[in-house]
DSSP file (Angstrom, degrees, kcal/mol; ACC not computed):
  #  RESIDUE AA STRUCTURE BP1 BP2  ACC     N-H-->O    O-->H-N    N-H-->O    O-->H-N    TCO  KAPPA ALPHA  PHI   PSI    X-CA   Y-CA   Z-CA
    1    1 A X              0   0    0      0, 0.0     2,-0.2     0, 0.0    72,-0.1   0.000 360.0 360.0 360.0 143.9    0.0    0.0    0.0
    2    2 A X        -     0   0    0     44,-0.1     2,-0.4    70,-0.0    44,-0.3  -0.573 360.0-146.8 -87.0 132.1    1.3    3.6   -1.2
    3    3 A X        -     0   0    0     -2,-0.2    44,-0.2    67,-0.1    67,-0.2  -0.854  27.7 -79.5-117.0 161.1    1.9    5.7    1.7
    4    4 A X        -     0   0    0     -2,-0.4     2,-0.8    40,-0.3    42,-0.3  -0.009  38.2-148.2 -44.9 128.3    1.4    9.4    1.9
    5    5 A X     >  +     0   0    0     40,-0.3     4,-0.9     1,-0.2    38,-0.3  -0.875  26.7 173.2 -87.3  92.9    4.1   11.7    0.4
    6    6 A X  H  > S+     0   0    0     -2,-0.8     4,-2.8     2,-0.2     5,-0.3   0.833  81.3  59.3 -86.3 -34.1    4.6   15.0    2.0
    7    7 A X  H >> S+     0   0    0      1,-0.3     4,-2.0     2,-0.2     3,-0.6   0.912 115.0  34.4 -42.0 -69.1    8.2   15.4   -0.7
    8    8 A X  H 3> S+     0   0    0     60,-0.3     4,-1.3     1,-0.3    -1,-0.3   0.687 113.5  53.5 -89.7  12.2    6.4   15.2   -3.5
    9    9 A X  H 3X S+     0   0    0     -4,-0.9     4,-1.8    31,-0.2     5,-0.3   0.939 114.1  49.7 -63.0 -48.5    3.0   16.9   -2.6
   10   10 A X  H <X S+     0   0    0     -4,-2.8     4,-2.5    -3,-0.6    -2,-0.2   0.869 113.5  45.5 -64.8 -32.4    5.2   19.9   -1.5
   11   11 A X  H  X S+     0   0    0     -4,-2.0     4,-2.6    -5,-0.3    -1,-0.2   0.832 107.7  54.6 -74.8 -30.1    7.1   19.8   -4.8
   12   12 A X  H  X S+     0   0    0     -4,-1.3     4,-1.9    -5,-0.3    -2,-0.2   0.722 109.4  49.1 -71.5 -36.2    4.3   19.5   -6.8
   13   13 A X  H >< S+     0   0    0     -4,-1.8     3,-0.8     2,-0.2     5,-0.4   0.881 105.4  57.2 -74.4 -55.1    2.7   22.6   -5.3
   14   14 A X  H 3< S+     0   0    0     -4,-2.5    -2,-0.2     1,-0.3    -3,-0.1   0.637 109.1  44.3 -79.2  -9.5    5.5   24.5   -5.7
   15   15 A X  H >X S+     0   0    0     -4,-2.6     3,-3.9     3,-0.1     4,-2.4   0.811 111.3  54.0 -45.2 -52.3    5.5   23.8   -9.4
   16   16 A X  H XX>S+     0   0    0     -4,-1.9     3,-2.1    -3,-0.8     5,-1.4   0.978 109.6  44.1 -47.1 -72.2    2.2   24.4   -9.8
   17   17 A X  H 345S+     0   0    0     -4,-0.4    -1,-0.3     1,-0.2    -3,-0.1   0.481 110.1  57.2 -53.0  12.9    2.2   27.5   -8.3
   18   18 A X  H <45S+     0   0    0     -3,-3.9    -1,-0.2    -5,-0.4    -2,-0.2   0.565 105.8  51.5-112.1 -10.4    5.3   28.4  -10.2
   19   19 A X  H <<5S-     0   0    0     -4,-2.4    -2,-0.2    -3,-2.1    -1,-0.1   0.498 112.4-120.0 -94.4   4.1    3.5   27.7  -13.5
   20   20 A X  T  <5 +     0   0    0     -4,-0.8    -3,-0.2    -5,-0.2     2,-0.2   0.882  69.6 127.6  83.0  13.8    0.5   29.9  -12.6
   21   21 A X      < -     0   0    0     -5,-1.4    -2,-0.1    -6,-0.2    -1,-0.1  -0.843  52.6-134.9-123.3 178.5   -2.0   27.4  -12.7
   22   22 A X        -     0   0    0     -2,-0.2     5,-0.2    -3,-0.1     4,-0.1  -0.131  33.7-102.7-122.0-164.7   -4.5   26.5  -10.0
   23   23 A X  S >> S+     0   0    0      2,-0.2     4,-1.4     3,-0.1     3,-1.1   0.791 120.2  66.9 -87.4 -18.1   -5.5   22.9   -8.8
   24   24 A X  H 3> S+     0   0    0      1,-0.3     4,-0.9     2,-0.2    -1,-0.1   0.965 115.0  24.8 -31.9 -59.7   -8.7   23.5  -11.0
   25   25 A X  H 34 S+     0   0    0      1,-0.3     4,-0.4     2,-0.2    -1,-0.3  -0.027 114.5  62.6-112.6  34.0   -6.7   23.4  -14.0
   26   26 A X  H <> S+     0   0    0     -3,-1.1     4,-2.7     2,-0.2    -1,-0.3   0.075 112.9  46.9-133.0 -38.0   -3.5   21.3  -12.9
   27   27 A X  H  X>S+     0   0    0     -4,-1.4     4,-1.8    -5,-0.2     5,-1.3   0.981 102.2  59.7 -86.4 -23.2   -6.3   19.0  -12.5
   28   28 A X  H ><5S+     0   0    0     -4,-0.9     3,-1.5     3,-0.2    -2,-0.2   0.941 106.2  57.5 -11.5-101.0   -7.8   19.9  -16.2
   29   29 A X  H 345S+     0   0    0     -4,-0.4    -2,-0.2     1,-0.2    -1,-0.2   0.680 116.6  18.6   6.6 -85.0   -4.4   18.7  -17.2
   30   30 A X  H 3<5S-     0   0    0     -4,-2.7    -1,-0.2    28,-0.0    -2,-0.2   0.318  95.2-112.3-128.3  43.1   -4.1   15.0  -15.9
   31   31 A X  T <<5S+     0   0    0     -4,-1.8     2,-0.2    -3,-1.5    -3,-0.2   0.843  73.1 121.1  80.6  35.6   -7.2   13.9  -15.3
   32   32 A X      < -     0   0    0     -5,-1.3     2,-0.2    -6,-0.2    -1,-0.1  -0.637  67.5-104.9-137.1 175.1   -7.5   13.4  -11.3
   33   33 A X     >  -     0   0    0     -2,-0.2     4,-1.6     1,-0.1     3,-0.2  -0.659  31.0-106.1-105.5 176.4  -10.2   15.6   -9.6
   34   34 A X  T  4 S+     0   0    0      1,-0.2     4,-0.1    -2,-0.2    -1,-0.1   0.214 122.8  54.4 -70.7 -17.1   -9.3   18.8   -7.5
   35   35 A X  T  > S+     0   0    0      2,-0.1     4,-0.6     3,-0.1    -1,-0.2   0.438 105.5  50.4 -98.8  -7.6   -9.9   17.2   -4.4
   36   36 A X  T >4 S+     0   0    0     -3,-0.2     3,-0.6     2,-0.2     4,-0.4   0.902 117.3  49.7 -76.5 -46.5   -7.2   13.9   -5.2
   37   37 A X  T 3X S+     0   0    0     -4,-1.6     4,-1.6     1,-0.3    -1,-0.2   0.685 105.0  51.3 -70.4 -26.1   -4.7   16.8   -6.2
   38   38 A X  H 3> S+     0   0    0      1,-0.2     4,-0.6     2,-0.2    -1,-0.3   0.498 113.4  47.3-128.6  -7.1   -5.1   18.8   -3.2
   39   39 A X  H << S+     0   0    0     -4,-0.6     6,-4.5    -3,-0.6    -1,-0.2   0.279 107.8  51.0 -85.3  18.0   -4.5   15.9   -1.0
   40   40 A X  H >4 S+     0   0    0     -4,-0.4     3,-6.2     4,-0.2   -31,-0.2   0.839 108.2  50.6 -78.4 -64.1   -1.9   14.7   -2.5
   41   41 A X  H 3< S+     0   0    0     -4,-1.6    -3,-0.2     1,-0.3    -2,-0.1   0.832 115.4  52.1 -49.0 -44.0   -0.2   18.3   -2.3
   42   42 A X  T 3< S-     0   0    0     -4,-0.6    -1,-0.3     1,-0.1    -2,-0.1   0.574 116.2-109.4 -62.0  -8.8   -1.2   18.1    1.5
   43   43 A X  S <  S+     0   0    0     -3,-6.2    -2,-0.1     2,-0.3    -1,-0.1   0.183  89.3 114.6  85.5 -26.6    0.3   14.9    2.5
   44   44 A X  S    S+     0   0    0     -4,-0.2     2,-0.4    -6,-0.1   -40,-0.3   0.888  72.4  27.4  -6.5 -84.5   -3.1   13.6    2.7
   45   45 A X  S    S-     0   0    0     -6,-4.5    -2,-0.3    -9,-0.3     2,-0.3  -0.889  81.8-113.0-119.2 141.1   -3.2   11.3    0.3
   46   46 A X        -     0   0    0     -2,-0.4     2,-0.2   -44,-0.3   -42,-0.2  -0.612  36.1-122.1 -52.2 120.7   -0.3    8.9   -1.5
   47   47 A X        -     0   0    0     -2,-0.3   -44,-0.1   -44,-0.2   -39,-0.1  -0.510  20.5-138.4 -57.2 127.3    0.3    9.8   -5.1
   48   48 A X     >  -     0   0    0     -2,-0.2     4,-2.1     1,-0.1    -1,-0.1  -0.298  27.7-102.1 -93.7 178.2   -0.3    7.0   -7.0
   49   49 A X  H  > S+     0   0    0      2,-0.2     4,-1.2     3,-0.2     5,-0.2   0.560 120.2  57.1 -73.2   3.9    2.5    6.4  -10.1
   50   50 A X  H  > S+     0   0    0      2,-0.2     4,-4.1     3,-0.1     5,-0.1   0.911 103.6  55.6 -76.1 -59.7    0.3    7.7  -12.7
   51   51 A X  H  > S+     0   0    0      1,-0.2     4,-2.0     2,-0.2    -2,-0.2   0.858 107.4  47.6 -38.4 -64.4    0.0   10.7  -10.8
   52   52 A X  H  X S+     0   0    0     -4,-2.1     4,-2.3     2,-0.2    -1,-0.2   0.829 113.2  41.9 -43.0 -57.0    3.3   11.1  -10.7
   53   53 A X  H  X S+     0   0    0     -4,-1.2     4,-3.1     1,-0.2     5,-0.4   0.990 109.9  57.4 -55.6 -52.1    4.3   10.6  -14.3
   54   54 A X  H  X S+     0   0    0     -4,-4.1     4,-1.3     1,-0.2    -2,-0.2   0.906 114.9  40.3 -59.7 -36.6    1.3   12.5  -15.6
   55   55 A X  H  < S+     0   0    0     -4,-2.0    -1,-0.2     1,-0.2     4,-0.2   0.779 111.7  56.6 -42.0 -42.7    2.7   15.7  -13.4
   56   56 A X  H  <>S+     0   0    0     -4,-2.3     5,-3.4    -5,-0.2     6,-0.6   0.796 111.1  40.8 -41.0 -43.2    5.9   14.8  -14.3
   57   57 A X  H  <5S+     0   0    0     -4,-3.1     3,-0.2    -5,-0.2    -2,-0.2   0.841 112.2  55.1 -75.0 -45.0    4.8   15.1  -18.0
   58   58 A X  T  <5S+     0   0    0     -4,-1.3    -1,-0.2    -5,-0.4    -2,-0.2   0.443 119.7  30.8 -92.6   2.6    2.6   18.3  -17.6
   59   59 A X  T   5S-     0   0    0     -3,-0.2    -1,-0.3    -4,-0.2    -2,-0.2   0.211 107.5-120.6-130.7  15.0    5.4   20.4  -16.0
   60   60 A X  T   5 +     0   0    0     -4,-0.3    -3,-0.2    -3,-0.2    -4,-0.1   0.916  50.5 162.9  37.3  59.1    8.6   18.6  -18.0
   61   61 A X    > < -     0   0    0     -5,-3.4     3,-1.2     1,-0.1    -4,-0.1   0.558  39.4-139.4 -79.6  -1.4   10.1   17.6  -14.7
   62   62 A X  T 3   -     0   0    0     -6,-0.6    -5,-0.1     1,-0.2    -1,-0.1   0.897  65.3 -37.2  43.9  40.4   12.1   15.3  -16.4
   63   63 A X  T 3> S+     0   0    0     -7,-0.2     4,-1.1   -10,-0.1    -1,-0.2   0.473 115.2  99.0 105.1 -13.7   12.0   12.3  -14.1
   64   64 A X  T <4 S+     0   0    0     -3,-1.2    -2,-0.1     2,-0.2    -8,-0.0   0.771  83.4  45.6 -89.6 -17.8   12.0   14.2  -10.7
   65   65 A X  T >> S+     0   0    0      1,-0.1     3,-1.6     2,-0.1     4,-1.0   0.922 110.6  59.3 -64.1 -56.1    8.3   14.2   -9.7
   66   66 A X  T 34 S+     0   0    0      1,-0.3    -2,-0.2   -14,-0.2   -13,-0.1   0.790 107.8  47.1 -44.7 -25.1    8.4   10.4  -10.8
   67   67 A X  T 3< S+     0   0    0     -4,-1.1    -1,-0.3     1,-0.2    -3,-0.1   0.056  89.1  70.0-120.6  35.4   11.1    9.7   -8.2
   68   68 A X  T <4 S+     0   0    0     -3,-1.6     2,-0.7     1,-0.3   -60,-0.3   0.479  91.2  85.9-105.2 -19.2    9.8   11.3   -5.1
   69   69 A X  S  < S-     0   0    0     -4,-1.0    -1,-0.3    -3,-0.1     2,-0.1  -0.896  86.8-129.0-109.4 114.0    7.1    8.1   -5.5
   70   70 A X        -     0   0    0     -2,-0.7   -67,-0.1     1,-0.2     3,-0.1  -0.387  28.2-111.8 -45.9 120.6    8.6    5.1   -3.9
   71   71 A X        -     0   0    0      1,-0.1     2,-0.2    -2,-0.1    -1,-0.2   0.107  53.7 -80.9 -61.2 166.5    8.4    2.2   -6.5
   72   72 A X        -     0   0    0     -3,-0.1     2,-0.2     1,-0.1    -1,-0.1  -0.540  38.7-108.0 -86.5 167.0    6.0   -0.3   -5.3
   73   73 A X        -     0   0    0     -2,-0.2     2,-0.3    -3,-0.1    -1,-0.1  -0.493  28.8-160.9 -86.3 127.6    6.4   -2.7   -3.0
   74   74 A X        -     0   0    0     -2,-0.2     2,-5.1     2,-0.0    -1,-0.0  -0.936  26.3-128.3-120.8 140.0    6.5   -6.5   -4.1
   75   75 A X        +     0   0    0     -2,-0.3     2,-0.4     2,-0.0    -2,-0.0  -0.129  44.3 175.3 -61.0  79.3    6.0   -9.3   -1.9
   76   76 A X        -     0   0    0     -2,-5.1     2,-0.4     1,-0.0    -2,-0.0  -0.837  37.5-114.7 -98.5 141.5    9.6  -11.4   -2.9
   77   77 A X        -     0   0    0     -2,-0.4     4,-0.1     1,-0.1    -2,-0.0  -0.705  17.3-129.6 -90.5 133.7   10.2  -14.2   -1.2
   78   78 A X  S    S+     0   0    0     -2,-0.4     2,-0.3     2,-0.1    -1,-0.1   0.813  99.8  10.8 -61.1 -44.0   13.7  -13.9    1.3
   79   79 A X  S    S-     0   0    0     -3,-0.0     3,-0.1     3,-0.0     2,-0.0  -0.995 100.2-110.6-140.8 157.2   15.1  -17.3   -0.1
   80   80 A X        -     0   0    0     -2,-0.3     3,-0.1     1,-0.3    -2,-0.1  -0.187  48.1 -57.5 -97.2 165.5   13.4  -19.0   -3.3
   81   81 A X        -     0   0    0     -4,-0.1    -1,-0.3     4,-0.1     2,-0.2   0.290  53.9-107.8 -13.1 126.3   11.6  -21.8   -3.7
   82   82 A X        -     0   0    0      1,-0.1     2,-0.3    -3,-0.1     3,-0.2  -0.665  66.5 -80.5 -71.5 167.6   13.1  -25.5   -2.6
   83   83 A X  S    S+     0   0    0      1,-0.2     2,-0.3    -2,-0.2     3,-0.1  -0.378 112.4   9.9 -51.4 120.1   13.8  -27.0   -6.0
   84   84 A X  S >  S+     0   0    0     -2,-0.3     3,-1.1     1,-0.2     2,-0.4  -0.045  83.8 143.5  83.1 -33.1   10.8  -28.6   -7.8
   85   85 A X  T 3  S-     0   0    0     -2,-0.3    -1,-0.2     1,-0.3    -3,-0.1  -0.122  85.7 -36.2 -35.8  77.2    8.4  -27.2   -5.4
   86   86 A X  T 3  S+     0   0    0     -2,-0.4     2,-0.4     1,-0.2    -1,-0.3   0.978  93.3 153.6  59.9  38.0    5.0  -26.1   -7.5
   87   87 A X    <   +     0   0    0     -3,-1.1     2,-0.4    -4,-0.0    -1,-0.2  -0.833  13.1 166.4 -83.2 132.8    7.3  -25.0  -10.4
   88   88 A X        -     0   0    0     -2,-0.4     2,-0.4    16,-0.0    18,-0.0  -0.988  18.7-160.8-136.9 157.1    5.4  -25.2  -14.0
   89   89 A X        -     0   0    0     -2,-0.4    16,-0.8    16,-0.1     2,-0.4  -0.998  13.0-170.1-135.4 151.4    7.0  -23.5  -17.1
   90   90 A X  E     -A  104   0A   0     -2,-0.4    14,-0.2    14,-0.2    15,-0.1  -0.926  11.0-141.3-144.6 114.3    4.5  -23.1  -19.4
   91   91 A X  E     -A  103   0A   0     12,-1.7    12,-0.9    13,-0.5     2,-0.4  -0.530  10.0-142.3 -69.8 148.6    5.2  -21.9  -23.4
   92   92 A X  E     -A  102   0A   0     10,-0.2     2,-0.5    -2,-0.1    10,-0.2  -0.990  15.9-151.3-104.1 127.0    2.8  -19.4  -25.3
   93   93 A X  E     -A  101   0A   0      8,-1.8     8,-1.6    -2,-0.4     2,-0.3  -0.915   7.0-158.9 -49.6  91.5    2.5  -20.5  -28.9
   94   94 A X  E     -A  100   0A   0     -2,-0.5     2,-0.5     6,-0.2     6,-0.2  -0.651   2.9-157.2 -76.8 132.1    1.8  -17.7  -31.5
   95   95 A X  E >>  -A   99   0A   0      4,-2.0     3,-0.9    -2,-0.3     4,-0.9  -0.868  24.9-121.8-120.8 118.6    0.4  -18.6  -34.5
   96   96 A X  T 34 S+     0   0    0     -2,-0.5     2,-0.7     1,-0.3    -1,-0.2   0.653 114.5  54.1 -26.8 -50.3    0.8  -16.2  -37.9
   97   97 A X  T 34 S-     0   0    0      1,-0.2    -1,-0.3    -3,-0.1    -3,-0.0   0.217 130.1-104.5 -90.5  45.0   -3.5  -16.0  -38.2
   98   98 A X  T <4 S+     0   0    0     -3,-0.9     2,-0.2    -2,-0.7    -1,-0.2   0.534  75.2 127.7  62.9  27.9   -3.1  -14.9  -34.8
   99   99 A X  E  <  -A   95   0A   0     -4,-0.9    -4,-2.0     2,-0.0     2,-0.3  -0.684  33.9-154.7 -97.0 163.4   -4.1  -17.7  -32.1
  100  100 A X  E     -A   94   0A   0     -2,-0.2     2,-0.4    -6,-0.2    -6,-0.2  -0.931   9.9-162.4-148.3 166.3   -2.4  -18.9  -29.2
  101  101 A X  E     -A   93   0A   0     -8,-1.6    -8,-1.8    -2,-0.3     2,-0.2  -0.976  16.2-134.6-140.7 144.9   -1.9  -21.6  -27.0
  102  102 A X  E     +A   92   0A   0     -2,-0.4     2,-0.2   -10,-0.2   -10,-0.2  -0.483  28.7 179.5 -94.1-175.3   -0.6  -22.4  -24.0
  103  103 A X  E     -A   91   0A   0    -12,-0.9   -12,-1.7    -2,-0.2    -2,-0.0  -0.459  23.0-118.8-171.5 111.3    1.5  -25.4  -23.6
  104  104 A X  E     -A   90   0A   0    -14,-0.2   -13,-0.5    -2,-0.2     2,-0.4   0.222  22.7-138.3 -29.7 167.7    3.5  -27.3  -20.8
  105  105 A X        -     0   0    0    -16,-0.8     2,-1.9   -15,-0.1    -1,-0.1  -0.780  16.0-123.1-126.8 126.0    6.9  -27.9  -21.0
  106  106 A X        -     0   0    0     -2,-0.4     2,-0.9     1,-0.2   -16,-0.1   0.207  25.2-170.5 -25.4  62.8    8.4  -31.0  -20.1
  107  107 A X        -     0   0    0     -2,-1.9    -1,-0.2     1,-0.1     3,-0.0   0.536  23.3-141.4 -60.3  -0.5   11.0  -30.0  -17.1
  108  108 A X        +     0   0    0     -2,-0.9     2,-0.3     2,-0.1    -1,-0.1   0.957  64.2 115.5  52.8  49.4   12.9  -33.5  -16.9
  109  109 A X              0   0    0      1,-0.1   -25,-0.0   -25,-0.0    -1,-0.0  -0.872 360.0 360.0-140.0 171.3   13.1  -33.2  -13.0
  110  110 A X              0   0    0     -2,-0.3    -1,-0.1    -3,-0.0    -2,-0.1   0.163 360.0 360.0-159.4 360.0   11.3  -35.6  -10.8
């Protein structure tokens, strides 16, 4: 779960306001309501990564909005899998008039 962001809500105002525009029409812009945007800006609310790029985008931050939002979190497991354990490998088939298939593949382990 994404947790609130006071960096980049503070940076994010202080672009907006340095581009003159209001949250109205910030929100105009990428598509989030006026109330998402103005808890984000508060700390409020977590910025999701959309948010972030599409801000990114609309003020040519060149990558610095995007990385005030922590990538997300994935559940990886600390040491892998014992060997064999509920492994499948499974090929997709493409076919030129555009069907597909799945298909096992034989793993030779036992």
């Amino acid at each position: 779960m994404l947790q609130p962001s006071s960096e980049f809500g503070e940076e994010l105002r202080k672009r907006r306001l340095g581009a003159g525009l209001s949250l109205t029409a910030l929100s105009a812009v990428v598509h989030y309501s006026k109330a998402q945007l103005s808890k984000v800006e508060r700390g409020i609310k977590a910025p999701s990564r959309d948010l972030a790029r599409l801000c990114d985008a609309a003020f040519h931050a060149g990558g610095a909005l995007i990385a005030l939002v922590a990538p997300p979190v994935t559940d990886v497991p600390k040491e892998p899998a014992p060997y064999g354990v509920n492994e499948e490998e499974w090929v997709m088939r493409l076919s030129p008039d555009g069907s597909s298939e799945f298909q096992p593949v034989a793993s030779g382990r036992s």
